[in-house]
N, C-alpha and C positions, 0 to 999 in steps of 0.2 A: 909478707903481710901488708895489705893497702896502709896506708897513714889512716889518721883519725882526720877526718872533715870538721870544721871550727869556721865557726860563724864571732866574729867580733861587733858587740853593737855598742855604740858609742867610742868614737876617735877621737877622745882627747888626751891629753900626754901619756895619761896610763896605757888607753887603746892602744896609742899607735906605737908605743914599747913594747904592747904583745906582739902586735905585726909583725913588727921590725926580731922581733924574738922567735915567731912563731917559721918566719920566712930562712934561718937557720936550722931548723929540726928534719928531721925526715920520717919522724915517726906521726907526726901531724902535718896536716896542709890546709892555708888557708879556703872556704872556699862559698864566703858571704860576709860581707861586711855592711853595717850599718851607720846613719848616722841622718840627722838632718839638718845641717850645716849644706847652706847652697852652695860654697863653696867647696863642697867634696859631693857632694852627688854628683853622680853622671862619671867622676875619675877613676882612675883603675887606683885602687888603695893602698899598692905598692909608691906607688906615685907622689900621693896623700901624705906618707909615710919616709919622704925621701931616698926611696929606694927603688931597682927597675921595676918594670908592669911585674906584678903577678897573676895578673890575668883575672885578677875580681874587681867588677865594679861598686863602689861603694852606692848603697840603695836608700831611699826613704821610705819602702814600700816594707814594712814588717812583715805582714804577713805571708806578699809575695817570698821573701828570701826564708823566712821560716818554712813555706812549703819546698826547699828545695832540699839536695844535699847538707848533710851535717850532721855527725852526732851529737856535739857540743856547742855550746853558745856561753859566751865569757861575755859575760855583760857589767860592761862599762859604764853604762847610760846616767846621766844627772838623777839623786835622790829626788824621789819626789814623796813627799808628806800630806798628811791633810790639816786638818782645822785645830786637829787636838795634837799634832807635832809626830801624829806616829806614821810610818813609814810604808801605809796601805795602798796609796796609788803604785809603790814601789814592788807592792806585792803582787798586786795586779796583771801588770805587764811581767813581771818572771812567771806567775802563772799561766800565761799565755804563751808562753815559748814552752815550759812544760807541758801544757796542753798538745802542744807541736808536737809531742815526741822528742823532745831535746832536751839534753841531759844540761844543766844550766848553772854555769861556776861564777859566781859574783863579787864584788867588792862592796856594793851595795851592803848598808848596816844592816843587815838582818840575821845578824850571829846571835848564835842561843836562845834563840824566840821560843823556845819552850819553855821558858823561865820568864824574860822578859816582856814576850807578847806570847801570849799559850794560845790563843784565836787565831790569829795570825801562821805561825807555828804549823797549827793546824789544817791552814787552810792551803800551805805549800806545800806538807806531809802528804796530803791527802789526792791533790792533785798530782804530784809526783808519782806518786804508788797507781793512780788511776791510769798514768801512760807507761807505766814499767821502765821511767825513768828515775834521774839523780837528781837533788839540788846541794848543792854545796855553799856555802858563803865560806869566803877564802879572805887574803889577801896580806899584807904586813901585818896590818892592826885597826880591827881585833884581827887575826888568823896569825899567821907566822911569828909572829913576836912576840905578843901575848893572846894566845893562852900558850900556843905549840913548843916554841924556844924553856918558856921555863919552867912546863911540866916535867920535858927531859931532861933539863937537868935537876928537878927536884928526885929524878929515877936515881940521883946517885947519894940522896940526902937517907939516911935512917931515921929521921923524922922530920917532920916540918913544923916549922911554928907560925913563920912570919912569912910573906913575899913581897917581895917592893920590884913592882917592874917599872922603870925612868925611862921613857924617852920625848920627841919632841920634832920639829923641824923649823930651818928657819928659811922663810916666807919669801926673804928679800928681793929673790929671781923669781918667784913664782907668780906667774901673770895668768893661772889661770882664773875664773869666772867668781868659784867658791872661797875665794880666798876676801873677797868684801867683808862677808860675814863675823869678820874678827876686827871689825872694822878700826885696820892701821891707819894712822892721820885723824882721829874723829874724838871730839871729846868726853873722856871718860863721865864727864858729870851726867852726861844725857846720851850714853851708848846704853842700847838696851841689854845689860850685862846676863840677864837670868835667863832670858830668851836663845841667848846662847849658849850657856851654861846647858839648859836644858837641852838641844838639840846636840851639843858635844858629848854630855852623858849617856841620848839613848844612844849615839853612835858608839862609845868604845863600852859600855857597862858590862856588857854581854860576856866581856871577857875574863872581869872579875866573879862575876858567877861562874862559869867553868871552871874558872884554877880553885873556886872554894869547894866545889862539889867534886870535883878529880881529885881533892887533897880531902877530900871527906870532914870541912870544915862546914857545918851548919852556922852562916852569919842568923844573929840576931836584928840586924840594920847593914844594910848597905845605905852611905851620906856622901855626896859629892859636896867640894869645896872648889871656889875657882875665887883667882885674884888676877888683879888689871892691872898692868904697869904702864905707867904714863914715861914718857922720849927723855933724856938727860937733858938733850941736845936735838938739832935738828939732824936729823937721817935721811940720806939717798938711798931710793928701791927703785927698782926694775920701772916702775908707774911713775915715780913721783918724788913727792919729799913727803917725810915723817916727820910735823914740823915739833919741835921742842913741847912737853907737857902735853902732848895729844898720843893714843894708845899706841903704845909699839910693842907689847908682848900680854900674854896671857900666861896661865899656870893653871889646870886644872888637876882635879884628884876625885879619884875615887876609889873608895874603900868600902870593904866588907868587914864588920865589925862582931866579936863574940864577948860579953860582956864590959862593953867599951873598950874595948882592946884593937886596935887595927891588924889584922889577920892578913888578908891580900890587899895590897893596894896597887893604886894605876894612878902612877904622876905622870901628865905631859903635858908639853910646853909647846904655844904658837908663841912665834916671836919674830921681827926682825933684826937684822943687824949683830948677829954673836960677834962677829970679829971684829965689831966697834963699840960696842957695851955687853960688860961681864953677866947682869943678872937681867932677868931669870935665865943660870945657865941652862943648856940641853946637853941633861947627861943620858947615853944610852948604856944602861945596865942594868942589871938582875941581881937581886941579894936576896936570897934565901938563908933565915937562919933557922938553927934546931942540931940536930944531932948529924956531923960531932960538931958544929961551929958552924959561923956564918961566911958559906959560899958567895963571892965578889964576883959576879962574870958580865966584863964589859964590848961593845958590840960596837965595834968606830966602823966609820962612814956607812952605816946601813942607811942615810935618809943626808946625802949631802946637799949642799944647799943650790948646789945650780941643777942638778938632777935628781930626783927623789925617786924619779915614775917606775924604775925598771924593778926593783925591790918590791913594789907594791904588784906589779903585773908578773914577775916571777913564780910567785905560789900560787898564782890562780892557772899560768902556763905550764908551769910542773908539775901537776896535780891532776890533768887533764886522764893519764890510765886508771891511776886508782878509781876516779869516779866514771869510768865508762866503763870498770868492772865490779861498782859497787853494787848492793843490793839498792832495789827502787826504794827513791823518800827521801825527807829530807836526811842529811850525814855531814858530820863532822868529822875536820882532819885526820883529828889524834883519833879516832875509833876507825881510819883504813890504814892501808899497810904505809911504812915511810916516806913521805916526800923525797925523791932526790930529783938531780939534774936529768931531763929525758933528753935521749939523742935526735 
């Protein structure tokens, strides 16, 4: 059987961990890569990727590499938003690769849009189905971690009452582009705190609507809450210094609520510096209580701190048969067969 053809658009840490991922497999080959960074146009992406030529050059030309070879496109590329924060320029360009006839697996927040944005939703459903392709949104989280990690293990609960999924990452290596955003070094008094609050919400909410509706939990309110931790001390990162009393972590949550009761919630944590200040810890784990007790199930180094990327581009890379043998439209993880390791 030929490999599956996989087009990769957008090269940054996460990309070039599927590369470097995807250049192991033999049941996929790479065979178009994107990006428009001057510095990677025109190089063979192997290259790009610190690894020998694979023989594709990386292009800025979308719609050129879109008409070539490829059943799949794992798209990487920067969120892009509009006016009102929601995530339509982002839809736009994945409907233009499904328009391609390409079946399109993403990191891109557009999880559970049939709840969260049912327009939108809509307009990916529709275009999918019109090219007798897949669209998928994948990846850690929302995908892998929450919702997929602790539906299955609520498959072994006889009832559910509560979910609490924890996790977090910390920041301090991380130099890529979107990490400003949480703006480490900058004064809490006049950091626009709700503007990100906001934009971190539409990114993971998606996933606590899933785990409420798979556990047959109708919320009466889903409320997010977010808190800003100001420095002890002054802190060394990867950029710079974190000077003393200027923000060095965040803590958001969000919960789905049934008469003011929190049902599922989704605590995580940006921050820097864990191994030199205690709070806001980053704990990765799953507590599901209900029948017969409350399930503890913890998840170490799924997001360490000098590498986070390959975790995040694993489930959008493993994932790649299921959705080239899914029915056309948009689909969710847990509704095709098991994610495993592909050879």
């Amino acid at each position: 059987m030929e490999p599956v053809g996989v087009i990769v658009r957008g090269l940054g840490n996460v990309g070039r961990d599927a590369i470097r991922m995807i250049a192991t497999k033999s049941s996929i080959k790479l065979v178009g890569a994107i990006d428009i960074n001057p510095d990677m146009v025109g190089k063979d992406a192997g290259t790009v990727c610190g690894l020998d030529p694979l023989g594709v050059t990386v292009s800025d030309d979308v719609d050129a590499v879109l008409a070539g070879s490829g059943e799949v496109v794992l798209d990487y590329s920067p969120t892009r938003r509009d006016e009102s924060g929601r995530f339509s320029p982002s839809v736009d360009e994945i409907c233009r690769e499904l328009a391609a006839g390409k079946n399109v697996i993403t990191t891109i927040p557009l999880y559970y849009m049939r709840v969260t944005a049912p327009d939108l939703y809509k307009k990916l459903d529709d275009t999918a189905r019109a090219a007798g392709v897949t669209f998928l949104p994948s990846g850690l989280l929302p995908g892998a971690y929450a919702s997929y990690i602790p539906m299955v293990l609520a498959g072994i609960m006889g009832r559910v009452d509560t979910v609490l999924v924890e996790s977090g990452e910390d920041d301090q290596f991380n130099t890529s582009s979107w990490v400003k955003v949480f703006g480490y070094g900058t004064d809490p008094a006049t950091f626009p705190s709700d503007r990100l609050k906001a934009g971190i919400v539409s990114y993971y909410v998606g996933a606590v609507y899933e785990m409420g509706e798979r556990l047959g939990i109708p919320f009466d309110t889903v409320r997010s809450t977010h808190q800003v931790f100001a420095a002890p001390e002054d802190l060394q990162v990867a950029w710079g210094t974190v000077e003393k009393g200027t923000i060095y972590g965040h803590v958001f949550e969000m919960i789905g609520e049934v008469d003011g009761k929190p049902r599922v919630t989704l605590r995580y944590v940006h921050r820097v510096c864990a191994d030199k200040v205690e709070e806001p810890r980053i704990r990765e784990a799953v507590d599901i209580d209900g029948e017969p007790g409350l399930l503890h199930t913890e998840i170490h180094g799924m997001m360490p701190a000098d590498n986070g990327y390959v975790t995040s581009a694993a489930p959008t890379v493993n994932v790649i048969p299921q959705v080239v043998a899914a029915p056309a439209g948009y689909q969710l993880a847990m509704d095709l067969p098991v994610v495993v390791p592909i050879l």
